[in-house]
C-alpha positions in Angstrom: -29.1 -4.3 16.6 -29.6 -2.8 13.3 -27.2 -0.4 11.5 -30.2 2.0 11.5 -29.9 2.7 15.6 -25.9 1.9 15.1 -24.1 4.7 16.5 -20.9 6.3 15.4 -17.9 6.3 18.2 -16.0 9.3 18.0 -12.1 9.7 19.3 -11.4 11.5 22.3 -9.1 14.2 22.6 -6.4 12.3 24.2 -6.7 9.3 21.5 -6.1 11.8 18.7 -2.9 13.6 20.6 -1.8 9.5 21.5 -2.9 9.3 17.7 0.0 12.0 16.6 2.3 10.8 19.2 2.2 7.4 17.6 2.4 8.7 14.3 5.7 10.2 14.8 7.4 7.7 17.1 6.7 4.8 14.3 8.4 7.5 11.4 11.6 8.0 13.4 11.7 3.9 13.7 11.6 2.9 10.2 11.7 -0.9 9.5 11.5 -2.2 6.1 9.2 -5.1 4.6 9.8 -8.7 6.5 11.9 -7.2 8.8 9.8 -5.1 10.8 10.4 -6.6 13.9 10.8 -4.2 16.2 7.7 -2.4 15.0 5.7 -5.4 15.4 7.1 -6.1 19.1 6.1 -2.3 19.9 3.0 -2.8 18.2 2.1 -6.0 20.5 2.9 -3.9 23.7 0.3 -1.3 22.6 -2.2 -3.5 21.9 -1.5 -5.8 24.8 -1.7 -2.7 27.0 -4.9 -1.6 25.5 -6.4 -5.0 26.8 -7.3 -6.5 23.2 -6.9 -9.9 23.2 -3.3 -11.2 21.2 -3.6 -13.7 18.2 -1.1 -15.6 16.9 0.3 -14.0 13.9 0.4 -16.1 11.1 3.8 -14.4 9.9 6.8 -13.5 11.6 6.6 -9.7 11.7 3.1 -8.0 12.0 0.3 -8.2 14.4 -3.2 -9.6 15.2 -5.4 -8.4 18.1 -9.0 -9.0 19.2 -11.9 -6.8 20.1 -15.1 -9.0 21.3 -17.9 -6.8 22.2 -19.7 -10.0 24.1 -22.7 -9.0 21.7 -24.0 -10.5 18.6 -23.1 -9.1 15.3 -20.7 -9.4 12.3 -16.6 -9.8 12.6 -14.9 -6.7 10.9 -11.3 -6.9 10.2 -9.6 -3.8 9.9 -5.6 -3.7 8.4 -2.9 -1.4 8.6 0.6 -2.0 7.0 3.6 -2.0 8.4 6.2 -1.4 6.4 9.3 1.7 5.3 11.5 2.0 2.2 14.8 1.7 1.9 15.1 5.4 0.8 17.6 8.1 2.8 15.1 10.8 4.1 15.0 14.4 3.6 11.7 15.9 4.5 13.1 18.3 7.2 10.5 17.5 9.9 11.5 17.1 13.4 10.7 13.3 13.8 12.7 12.0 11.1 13.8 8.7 10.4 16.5 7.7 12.6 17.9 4.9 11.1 20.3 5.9 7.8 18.5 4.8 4.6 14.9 3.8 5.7 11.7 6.4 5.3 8.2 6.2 6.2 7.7 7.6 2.5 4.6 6.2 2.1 2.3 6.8 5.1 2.5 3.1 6.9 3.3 5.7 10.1 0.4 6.7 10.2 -2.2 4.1 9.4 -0.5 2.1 12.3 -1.2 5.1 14.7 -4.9 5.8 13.5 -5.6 1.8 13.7 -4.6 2.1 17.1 -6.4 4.9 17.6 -9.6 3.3 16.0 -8.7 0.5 18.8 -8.7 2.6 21.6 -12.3 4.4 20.5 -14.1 1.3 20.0 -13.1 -0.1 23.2 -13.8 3.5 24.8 -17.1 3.3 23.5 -17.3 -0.8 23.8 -21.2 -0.8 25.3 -22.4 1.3 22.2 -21.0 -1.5 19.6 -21.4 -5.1 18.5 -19.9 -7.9 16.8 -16.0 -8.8 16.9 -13.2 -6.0 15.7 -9.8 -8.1 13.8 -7.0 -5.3 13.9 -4.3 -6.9 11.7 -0.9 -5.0 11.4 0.7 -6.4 8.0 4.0 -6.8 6.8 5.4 -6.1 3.2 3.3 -4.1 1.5 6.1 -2.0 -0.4 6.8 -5.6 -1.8 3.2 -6.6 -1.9 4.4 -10.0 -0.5 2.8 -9.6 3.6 -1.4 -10.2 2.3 -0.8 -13.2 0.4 2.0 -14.5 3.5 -0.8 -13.9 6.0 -3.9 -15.5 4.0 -1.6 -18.6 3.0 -1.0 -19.1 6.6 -4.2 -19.1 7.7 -5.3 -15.7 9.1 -8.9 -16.2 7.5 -9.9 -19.2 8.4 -8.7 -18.3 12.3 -10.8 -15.3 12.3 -13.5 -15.7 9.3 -14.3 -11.7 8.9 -17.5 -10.6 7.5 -15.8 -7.6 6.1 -12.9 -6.0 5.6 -12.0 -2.4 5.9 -8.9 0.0 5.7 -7.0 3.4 4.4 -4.8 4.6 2.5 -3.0 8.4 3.1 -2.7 10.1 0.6 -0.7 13.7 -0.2 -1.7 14.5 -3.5 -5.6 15.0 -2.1 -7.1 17.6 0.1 -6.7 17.2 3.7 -8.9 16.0 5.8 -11.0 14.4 2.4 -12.2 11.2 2.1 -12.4 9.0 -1.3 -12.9 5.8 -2.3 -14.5 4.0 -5.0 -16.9 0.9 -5.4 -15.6 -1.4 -7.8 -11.9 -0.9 -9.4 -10.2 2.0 -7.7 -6.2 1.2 -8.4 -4.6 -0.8 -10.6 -3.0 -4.7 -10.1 1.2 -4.3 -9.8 4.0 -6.9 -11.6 7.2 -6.0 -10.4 10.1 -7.0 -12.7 13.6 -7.9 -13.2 15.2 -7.6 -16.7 18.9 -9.0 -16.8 20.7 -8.1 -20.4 23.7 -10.4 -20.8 26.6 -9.7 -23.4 30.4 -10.7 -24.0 31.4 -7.4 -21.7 34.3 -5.3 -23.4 36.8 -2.4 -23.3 35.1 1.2 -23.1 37.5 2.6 -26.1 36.5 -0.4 -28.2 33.1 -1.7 -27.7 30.5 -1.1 -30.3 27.1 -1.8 -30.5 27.1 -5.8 -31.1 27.0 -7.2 -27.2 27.0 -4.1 -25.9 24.4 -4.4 -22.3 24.3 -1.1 -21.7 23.1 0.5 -24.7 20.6 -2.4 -24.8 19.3 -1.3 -21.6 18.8 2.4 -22.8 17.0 1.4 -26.1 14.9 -0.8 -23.9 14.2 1.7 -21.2 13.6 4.5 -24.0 11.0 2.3 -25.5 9.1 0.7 -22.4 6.2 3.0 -22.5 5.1 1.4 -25.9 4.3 -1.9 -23.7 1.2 0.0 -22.4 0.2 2.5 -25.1 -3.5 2.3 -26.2 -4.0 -0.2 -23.0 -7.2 1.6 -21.7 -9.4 1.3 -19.1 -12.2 3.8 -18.5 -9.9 6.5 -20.2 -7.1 5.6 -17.9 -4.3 4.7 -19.3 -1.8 1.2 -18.1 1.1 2.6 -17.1 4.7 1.0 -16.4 8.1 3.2 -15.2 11.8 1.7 -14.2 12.8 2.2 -10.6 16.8 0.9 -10.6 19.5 0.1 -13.0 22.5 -1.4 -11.6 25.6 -2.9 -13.7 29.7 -3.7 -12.6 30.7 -1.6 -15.5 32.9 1.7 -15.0 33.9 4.7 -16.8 36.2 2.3 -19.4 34.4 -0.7 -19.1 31.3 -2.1 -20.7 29.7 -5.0 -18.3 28.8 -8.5 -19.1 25.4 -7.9 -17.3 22.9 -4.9 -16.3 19.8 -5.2 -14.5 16.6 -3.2 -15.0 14.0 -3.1 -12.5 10.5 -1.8 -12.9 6.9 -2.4 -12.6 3.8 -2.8 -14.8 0.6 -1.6 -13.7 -2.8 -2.9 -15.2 -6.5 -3.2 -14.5 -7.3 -6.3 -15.6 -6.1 -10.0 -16.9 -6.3 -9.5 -20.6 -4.8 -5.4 -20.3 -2.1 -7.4 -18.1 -1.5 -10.2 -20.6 -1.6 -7.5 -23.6 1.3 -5.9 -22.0 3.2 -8.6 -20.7 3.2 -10.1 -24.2 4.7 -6.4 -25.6 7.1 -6.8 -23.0 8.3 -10.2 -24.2 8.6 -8.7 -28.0 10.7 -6.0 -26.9 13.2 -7.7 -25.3 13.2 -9.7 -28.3 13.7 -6.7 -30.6 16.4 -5.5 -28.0 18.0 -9.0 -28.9 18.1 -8.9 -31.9 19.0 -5.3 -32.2 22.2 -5.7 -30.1 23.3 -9.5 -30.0 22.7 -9.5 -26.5 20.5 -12.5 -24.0 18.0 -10.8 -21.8 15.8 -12.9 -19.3 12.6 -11.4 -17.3 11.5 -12.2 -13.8 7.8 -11.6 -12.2 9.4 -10.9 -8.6 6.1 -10.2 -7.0 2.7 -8.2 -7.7 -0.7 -8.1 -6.5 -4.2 -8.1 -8.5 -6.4 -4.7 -9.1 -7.8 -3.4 -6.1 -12.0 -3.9 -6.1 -14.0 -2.7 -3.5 -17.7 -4.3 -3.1 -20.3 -1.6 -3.4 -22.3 -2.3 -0.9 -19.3 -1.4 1.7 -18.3 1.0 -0.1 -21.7 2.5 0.2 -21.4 2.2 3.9 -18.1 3.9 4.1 -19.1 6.8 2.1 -22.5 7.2 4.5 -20.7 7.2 7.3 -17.7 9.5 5.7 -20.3 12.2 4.9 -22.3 12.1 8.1 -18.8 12.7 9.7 -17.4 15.3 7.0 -20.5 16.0 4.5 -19.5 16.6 0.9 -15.6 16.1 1.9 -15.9 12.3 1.6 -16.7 11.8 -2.2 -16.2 9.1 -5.2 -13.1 8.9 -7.0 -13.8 9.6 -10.3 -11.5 7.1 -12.3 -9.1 4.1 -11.1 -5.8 5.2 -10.1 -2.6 3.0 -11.6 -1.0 2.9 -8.1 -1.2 -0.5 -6.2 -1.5 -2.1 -3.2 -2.0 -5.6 -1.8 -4.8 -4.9 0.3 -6.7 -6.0 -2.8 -5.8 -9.6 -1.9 -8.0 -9.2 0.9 -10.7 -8.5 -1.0 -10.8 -10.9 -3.3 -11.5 -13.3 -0.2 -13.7 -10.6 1.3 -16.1 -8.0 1.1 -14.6 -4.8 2.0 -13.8 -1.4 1.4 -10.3 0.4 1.1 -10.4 4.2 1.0 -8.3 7.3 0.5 -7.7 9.7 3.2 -6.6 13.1 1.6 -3.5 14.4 3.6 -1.8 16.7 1.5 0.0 19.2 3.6 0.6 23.2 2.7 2.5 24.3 0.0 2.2 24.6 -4.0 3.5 21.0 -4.8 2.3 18.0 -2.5 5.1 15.7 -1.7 5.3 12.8 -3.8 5.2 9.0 -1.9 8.1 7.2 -1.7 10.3 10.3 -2.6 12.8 11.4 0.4 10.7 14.7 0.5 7.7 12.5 1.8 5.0 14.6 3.7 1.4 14.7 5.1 -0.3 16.9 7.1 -1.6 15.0 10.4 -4.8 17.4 10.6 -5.8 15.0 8.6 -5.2 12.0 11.0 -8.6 12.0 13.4 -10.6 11.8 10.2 -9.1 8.9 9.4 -9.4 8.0 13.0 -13.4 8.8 13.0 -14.5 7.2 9.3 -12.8 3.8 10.1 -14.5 3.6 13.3 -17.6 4.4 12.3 -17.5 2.5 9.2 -16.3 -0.8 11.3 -19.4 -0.3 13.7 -21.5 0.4 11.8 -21.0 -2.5 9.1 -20.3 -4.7 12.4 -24.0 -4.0 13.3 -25.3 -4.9 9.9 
């Protein structure tokens, strides 16, 4: 069967309402990365019930499920992450977070419930499509850790896809849009942990000389110069601190501080441009302040590149379903997500699906404000099905 005579499955009405329904139990039940368990055991059930066929999951929390259409054709794997932040949540919808301190704040609600609902469709319509279906529910995305935990372990070489697909919401875009990007669409990530180390002191007496805490704010203050002129396509590097944390009070100067943060680049020699700034400003904080500083790479991911040819696929099958609302994404974003490991291994496709919900300011992700607009949902529901048939046809 050709893709030519490949036809697109389309949700019914009672997958997109089980679609919502989904959507909304998995945000009260926030679990955060590696420890999503009961997410995952839920996540079995539902597939189990659907009739997929239940793989071995190559990590501890996640999940892997079959779809064999019996007919020849390519193997599409199709991923959804798992995972919540440990934020407190305040959006005021009516399905919030249950458990004190943990958010959907990203969107992982969602893609769970729309690969579930891509599930159901494709076995609704199983006589109408070909080749195998890999629905993989990852772990640990917010840490970028699950992708590289589940290929170490052997999740391609059980299931050796063709092609890889998947989403991303998104509630700074238009809802019900779609928009990807063949070749570089986001950035690669470094997460990083910068510990200043001093003689610690009495607040009415320390100066300057060992003093952690005005290291920190001279380094903070002057981080952004790690990425300035670092350029891709007119898009900037970009790097921002997310948590500083010391055992100092109001009258006494700590002995350590931590600074946590993140470097975002688009490619090895941007990423070894700023890493090496990086190392010269702690230096200069150094030897500014008499203090020891030490930096950690905790974890990161590589720029996300899609393969054209997918991409192209994707975006055919987006407009046929949406016309002109499925569009290219004009430059790379420096957002991150470890998706991208997939497709290093893989041809594939990841792709935006606009969700921004009404009002003059979007809600920003992984803020306790967090919102989309699930109008958006069976679009998301509709272009990943089609695409996966359609490049399972191939």
């Amino acid at each position: 069967m050709s893709d030519e005579h490949a036809t697109t499955p389309l949700p019914s009405k009672s997958v997109l309402d089980d679609v919502v329904d989904l959507r909304r139990y998995f945000h009260k039940h926030p679990e955060v990365s590696f420890d999503e368990h009961e997410t995952s055991r839920y996540l079995t059930d539902r597939l189990h019930e659907l009739g997929l066929d239940l793989e071995t999951c190559p990590t501890e929390t996640g999940a892997v499920a079959l779809l064999d259409t019996g007919r020849p054709g390519k193997t599409v794997m199709l991923r959804a992450d798992i995972d919540a932040l440990p934020i407190q949540e305040e959006s005021g919808v009516d399905f919030q977070s249950r458990i004190d301190g943990r958010m959907h704040a990203c969107g992982h609600d969602a893609h769970m419930a729309i690969m579930i609902g891509v599930a159901r469709t494709l076995i609704d319509r199983i006589w109408d499509v070909n080749g195998k279906y890999v629905f993989v529910f990852q772990p640990a995305e917010e840490i970028v850790e699950g992708a590289k935990a589940m290929i170490a372990r052997g999740l391609l070489e059980d299931h050796r896809p063709d092609v890889v697909i998947g989403l991303h919401v998104v509630s700074f875009m238009e809802s019900g849009t779609v928009i990807t990007r063949p070749g570089l669409m986001w950035a690669g990530s470094d997460a990083f942990d910068v510990r200043f180390s001093g003689p610690g002191g009495h607040g009415g007496m320390m100066g300057r000389r060992g003093n952690v805490l005005a290291a920190q704010a001279f380094f903070v203050e002057r981080l952004h110069s790690v990425v300035e002129g670092l350029e891709h396509e007119g898009v900037q590097c970009h790097t921002t601190v997310g948590n500083i944390a010391s055992d100092g009070a109001w009258n006494i100067v700590p002995r350590g501080v931590l600074v946590q943060g993140s470097l975002r680049t688009f490619n090895d020699s941007l990423r070894e441009q700023a890493l090496d700034r990086l190392h010269d400003l702690l230096h200069e904080t150094e030897s500014e302040f008499e203090v020891k500083s030490n930096v950690d790479l905790v974890h990161g991911t590589v720029p996300l590149m899609n393969e054209p040819n997918v991409t192209r696929k994707v975006l055919e099958v987006g407009e046929e379903l949406i016309g002109d609302r499925a569009s290219v994404l004009g430059r790379p974003l420096t957002v991150s997500d470890d998706f991208a490991e997939f497709l290093t291994r893989i041809p594939g496709c990841y792709f935006m699906l606009g969700a921004r919900p009404p009002g003059d300011t979007p809600p920003a992700h992984h803020s306790p404000g967090f919102r989309i607009d699930e109008a958006a949902l069976p679009v998301g529901v509709k272009v990943l099905a089609g695409a996966a048939s359609r490049l399972a046809a191939e």
